[in-house]
C-alpha positions in Angstrom: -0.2 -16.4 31.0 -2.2 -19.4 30.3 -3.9 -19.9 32.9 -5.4 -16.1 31.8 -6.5 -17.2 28.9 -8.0 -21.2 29.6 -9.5 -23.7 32.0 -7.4 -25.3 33.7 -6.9 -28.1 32.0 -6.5 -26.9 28.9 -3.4 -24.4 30.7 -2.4 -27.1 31.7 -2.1 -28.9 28.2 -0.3 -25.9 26.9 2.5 -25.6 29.4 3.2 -28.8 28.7 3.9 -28.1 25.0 7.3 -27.5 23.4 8.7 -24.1 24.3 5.9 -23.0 27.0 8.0 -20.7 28.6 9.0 -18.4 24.7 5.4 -19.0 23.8 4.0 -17.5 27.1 6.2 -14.4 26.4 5.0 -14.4 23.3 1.8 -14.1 24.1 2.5 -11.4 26.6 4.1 -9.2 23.8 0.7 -9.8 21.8 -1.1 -9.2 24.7 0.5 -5.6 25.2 0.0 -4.6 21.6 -4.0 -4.8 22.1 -4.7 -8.4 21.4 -7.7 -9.4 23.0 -8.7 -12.7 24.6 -10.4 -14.2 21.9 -7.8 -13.2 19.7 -4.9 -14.3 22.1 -6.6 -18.1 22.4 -6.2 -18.3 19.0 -2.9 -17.2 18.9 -1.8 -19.6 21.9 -3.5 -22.3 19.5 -1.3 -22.0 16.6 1.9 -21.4 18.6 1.1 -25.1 19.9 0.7 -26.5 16.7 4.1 -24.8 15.5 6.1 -25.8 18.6 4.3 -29.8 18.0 5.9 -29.6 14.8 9.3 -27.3 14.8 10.1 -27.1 18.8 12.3 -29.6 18.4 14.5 -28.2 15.5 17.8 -26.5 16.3 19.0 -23.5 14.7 17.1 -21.0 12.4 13.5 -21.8 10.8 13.2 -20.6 7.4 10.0 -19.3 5.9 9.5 -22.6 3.7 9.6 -25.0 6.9 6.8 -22.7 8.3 5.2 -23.3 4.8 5.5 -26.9 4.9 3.9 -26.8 9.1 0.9 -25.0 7.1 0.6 -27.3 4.4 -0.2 -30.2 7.1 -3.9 -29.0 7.4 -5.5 -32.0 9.1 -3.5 -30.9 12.0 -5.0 -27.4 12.6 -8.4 -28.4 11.1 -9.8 -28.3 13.9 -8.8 -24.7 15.1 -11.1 -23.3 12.4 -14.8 -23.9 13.7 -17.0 -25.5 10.5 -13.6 -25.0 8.0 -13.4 -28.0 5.6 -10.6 -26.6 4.1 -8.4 -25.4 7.1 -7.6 -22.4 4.1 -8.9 -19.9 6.5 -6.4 -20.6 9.5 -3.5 -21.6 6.7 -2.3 -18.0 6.6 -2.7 -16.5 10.2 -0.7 -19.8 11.3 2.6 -18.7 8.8 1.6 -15.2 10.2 2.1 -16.0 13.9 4.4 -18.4 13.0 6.7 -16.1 11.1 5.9 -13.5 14.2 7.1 -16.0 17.0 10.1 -17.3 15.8 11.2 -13.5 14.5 10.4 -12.6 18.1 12.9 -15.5 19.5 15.5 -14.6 16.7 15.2 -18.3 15.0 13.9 -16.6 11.8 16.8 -17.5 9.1 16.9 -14.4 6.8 15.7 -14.7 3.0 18.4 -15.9 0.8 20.1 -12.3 -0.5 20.2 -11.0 -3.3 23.5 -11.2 -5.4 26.0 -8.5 -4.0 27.2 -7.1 -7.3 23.8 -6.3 -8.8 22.7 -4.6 -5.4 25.5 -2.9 -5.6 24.7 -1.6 -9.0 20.9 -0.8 -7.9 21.4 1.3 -4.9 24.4 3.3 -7.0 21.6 3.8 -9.7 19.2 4.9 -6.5 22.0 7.1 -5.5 22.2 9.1 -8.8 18.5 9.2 -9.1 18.1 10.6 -5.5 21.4 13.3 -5.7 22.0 14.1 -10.0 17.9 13.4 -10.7 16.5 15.2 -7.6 13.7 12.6 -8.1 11.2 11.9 -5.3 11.8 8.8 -2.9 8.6 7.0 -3.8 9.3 7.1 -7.2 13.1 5.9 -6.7 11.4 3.4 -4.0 9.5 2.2 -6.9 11.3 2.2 -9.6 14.2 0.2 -7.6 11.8 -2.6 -7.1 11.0 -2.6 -10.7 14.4 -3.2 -11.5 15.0 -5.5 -8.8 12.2 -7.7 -9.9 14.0 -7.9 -13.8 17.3 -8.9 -12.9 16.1 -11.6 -10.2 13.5 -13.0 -12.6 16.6 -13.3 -15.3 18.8 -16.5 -15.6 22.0 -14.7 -15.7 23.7 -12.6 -12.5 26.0 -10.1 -15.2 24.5 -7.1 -16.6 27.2 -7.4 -19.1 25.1 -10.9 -20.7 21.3 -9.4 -20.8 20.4 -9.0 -24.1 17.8 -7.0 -26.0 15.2 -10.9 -26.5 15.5 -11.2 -22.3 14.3 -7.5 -22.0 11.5 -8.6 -24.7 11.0 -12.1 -23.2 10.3 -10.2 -19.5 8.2 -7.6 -21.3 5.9 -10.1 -22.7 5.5 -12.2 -19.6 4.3 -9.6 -17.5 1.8 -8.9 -20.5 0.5 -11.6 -20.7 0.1 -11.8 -16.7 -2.3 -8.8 -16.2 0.0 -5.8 -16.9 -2.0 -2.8 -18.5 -0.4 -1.4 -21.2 0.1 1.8 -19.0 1.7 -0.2 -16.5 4.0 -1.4 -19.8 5.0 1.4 -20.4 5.8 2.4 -17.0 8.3 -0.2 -16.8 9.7 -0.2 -20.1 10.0 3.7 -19.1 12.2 2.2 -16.0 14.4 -0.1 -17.6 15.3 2.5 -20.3 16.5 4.7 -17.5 18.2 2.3 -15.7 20.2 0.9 -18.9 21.1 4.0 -20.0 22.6 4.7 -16.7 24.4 1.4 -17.4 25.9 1.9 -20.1 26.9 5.4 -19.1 28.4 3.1 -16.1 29.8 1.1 -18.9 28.3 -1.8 -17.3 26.6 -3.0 -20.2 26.6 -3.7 -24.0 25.4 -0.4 -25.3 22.2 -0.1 -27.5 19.6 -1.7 -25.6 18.1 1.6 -24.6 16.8 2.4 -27.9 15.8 -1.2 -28.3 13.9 -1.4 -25.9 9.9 -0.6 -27.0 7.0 0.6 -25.4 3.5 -0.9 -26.0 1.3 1.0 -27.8 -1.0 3.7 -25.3 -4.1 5.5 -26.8 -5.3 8.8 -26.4 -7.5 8.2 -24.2 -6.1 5.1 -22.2 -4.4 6.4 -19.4 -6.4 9.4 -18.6 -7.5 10.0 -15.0 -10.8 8.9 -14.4 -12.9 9.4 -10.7 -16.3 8.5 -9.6 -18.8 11.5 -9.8 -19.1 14.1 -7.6 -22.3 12.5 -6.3 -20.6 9.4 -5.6 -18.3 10.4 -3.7 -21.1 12.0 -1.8 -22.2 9.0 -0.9 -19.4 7.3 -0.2 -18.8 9.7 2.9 -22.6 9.6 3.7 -21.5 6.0 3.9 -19.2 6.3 6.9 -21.7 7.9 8.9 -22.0 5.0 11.3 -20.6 4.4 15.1 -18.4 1.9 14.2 -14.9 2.5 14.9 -14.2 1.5 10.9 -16.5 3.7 9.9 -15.5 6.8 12.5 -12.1 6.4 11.3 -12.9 5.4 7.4 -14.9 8.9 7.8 -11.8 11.3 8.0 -10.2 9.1 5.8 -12.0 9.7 2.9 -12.6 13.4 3.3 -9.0 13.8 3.3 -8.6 12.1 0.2 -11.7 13.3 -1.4 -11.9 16.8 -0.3 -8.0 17.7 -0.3 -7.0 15.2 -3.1 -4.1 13.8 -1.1 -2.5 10.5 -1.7 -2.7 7.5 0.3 0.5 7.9 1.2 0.5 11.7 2.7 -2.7 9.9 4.4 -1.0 7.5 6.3 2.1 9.8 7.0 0.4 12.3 8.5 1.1 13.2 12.6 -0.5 14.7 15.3 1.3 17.8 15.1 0.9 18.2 11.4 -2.7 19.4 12.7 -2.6 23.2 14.4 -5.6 23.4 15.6 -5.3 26.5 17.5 -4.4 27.9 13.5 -7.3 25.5 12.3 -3.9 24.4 9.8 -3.6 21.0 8.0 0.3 20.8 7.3 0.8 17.8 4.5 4.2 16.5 3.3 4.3 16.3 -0.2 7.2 13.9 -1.5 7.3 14.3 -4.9 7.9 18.5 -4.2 10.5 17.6 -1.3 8.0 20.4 0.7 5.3 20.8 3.5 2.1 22.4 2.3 -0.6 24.0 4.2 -4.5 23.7 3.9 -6.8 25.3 5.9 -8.4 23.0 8.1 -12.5 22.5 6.9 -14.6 22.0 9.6 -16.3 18.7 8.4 -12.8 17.3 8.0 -11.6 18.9 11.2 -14.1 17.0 13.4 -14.0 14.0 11.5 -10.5 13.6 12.6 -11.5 15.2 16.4 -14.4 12.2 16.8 -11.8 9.6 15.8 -9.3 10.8 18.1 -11.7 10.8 21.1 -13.4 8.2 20.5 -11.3 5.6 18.2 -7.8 5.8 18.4 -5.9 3.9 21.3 -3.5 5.6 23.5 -0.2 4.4 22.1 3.1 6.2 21.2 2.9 6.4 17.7 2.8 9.5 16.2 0.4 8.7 13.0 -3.1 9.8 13.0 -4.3 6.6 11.4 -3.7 3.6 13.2 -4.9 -0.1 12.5 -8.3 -0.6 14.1 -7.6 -4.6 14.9 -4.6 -6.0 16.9 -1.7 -5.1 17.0 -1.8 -1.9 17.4 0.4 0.2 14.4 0.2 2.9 11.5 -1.7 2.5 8.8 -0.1 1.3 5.9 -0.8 3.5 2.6 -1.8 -0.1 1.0 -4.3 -0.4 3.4 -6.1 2.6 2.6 -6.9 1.3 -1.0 -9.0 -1.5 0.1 -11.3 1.0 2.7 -12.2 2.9 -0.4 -12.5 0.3 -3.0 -14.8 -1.7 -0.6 -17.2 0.7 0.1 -17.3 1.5 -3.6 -18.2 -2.2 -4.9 -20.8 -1.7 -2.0 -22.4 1.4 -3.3 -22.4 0.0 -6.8 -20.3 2.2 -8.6 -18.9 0.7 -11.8 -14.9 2.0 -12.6 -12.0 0.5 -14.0 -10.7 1.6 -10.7 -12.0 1.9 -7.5 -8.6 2.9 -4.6 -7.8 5.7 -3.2 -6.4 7.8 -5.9 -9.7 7.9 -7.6 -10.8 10.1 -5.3 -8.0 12.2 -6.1 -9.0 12.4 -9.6 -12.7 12.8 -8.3 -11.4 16.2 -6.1 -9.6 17.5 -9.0 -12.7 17.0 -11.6 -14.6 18.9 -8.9 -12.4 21.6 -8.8 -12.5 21.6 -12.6 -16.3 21.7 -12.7 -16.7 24.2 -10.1 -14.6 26.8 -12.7 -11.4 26.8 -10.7 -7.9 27.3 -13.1 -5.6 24.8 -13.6 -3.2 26.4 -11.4 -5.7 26.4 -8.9 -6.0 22.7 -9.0 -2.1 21.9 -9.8 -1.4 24.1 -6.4 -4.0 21.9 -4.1 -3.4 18.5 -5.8 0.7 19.3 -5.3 1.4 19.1 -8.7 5.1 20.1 -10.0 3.9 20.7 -13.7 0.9 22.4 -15.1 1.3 19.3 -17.8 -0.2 16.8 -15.2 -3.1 19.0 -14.6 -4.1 19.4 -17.9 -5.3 16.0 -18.2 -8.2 16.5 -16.2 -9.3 18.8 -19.3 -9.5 15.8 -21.5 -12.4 14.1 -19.1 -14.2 17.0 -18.2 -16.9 15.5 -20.6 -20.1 17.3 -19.2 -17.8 20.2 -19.3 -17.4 19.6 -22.8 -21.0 18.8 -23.8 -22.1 22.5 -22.3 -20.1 23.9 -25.0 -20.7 21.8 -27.6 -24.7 23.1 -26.8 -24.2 26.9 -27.3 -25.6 28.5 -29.9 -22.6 30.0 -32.3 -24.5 31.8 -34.6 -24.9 35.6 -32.8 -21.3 35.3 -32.5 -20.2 34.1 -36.6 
């Protein structure tokens, strides 16, 4: 494999390195998930610089000895051409890292959580998922939410948190960036997990109603999109021959034209297209249901041109794949950034810029273009008519028209 990839001395210099023979396989197994060369030397690189440094170790390899290789700078400086800093090849050296020794099975697992409060959080999952009904992304969220509190507390009993931790943990994620929606969010989630507590008897009961929510305005958490003419030219945007941009292209239509999420984005298959029926099947999680759209043309060879042209032959099912090496799905975290990017590039000024603002953007549209809430609830997959009606309270131009006619034939 080396001899592939350099002269032959510098082959040479590798295969005499710690553990040629794992890294070699290594760099096939990169090599057969669409690596290419120059991205395979620089792999075969930082595995030698690992190998120099924890080859020698027996037994597992923990994240934080990986950390401390990275730390060592002046000994990869020179992988980095013109980096100072060695900050740029600090991270993709834990990344391979991590990948190599995950791939030999020396990775020692992260230290686990304690047993008893899993315990408790997956029974609370269970009853929000079975007595609830309640969607797995929100259970998948608020489960992390929960898990984040009780790590971040000093005590491992449920039966010792008190109301001032609760407070203590609500004010330090203020005071670290947390919106005062997000606030609520969470106080929202630890009131529902507590009073499943104490139902469990599991806790001291009363810190449900203790616990406080900041204050939220009218206004403050109201959807907000970019303008119709925005979003306009954010797909006139994607317009290029780039592969980013062919694939970027049906991404944002999809989002922006059928209001989906980033995550029915990045789930959808190759057979949720019928294309003989010209039929876009989505899976909506929150509604525990597959919905259909008819299939718009622009949309429908957007996605066409990127699976000609873009998408590598692979056995993954997903439409979406990752345009760089390796070769995987797209995760629904990476779709934020494609959108936010090209939105800082065209200038547009919003608190935020991801993907679900094109969501609100699509359902504005809708708004403007005299469609009922209904309408909208039914394309944007919303469960109540509530949700929809906030779109109302931003239809400002909407509001302005009315606020203009002339009342007086009619007093």
């Amino acid at each position: 494999m080396f001899e592939r990839l350099f002269t032959r001395h510098a082959a040479a210099r590798h295969r005499a390195g710690p553990l040629a023979l794992s890294r070699a396989r290594f760099l096939a197994h990169c090599a057969a998930r669409g690596h290419n060369l120059t991205g395979l030397r620089r792999i075969a690189w930082l595995l030698l610089v690992v190998a120099k440094s924890l080859g020698h170790r027996k037994g597992p390899v923990t994240i934080s000895d990986i950390e401390r290789v990275a730390r060592c700078r002046f000994r990869f400086q020179r992988l980095s051409a013109g980096n100072r800093g060695g900050r740029s090849t600090r991270q993709p050296l834990v990344h391979i890292a991590t990948a190599w020794l995950k791939f030999q099975g020396r990775l020692a697992p992260p230290a686990a959580r304690c047993a008893p409060l899993a315990a408790k959080i997956q029974a609370f999952a269970r009853f929000m998922r079975e007595e609830r009904g309640l969607s797995p992304v929100t259970i998948a969220s608020r489960c992390q939410r929960i898990d984040n509190f009780l790590a971040a507390l000093p005590t491992r009993s449920i039966k010792r948190i008190s109301i001032s931790q609760i407070d203590h943990y609500l004010i330090h994620q203020g005071n670290h960036g947390w919106s005062r929606p997000s606030m609520g969010a969470l106080a929202s989630d630890l009131r529902s997990f507590f009073r499943y507590a104490e139902a469990q008897r599991w806790c001291r009961s009363g810190l449900v109603a203790a616990i406080e929510s900041p204050r939220l305005y009218t206004h403050e958490g109201l959807p907000r999109g970019p303008a119709w003419e925005h979003v306009e030219q954010l797909i006139a945007s994607t317009a290029g021959n780039y592969s980013t941009d062919i694939r970027d292209r049906a991404i944002i239509m999809l989002l922006a034209l059928y209001g989906l999420r980033r995550g029915e984005v990045a789930r959808l298959r190759l057979e949720d297209v019928d294309w003989a029926s010209e039929v876009l099947r989505v899976i909506r999680p929150k509604q525990r249901r597959i919905q259909s759209y008819p299939l718009i043309r622009p949309v429908g060879d957007a996605i066409v041109r990127y699976l000609r042209e873009v998408r590598p032959k692979c056995a993954y099912r997903e439409i979406f794949l990752a345009v760089s090496a390796p070769v995987r799905p797209l995760f629904p975290e990476s779709i934020t950034p494609i959108v936010r990017s090209r939105l800082t590039a065209l200038g547009v000024q919003l608190p935020r810029r991801g993907a679900h603002s094109l969501r609100h953007a699509c359902a504005q549209h809708l708004l403007a273009r005299g469609f009922s809430f209904k309408q909208i609830g039914d394309q944007l997959g919303h469960r109540s008519a509530s949700t929809t009606l906030h779109y109302a309270k931003v239809d400002l131009d909407g509001l302005r028209q009315v606020a203009d006619l002339n009342l007086r034939g009619l007093l």
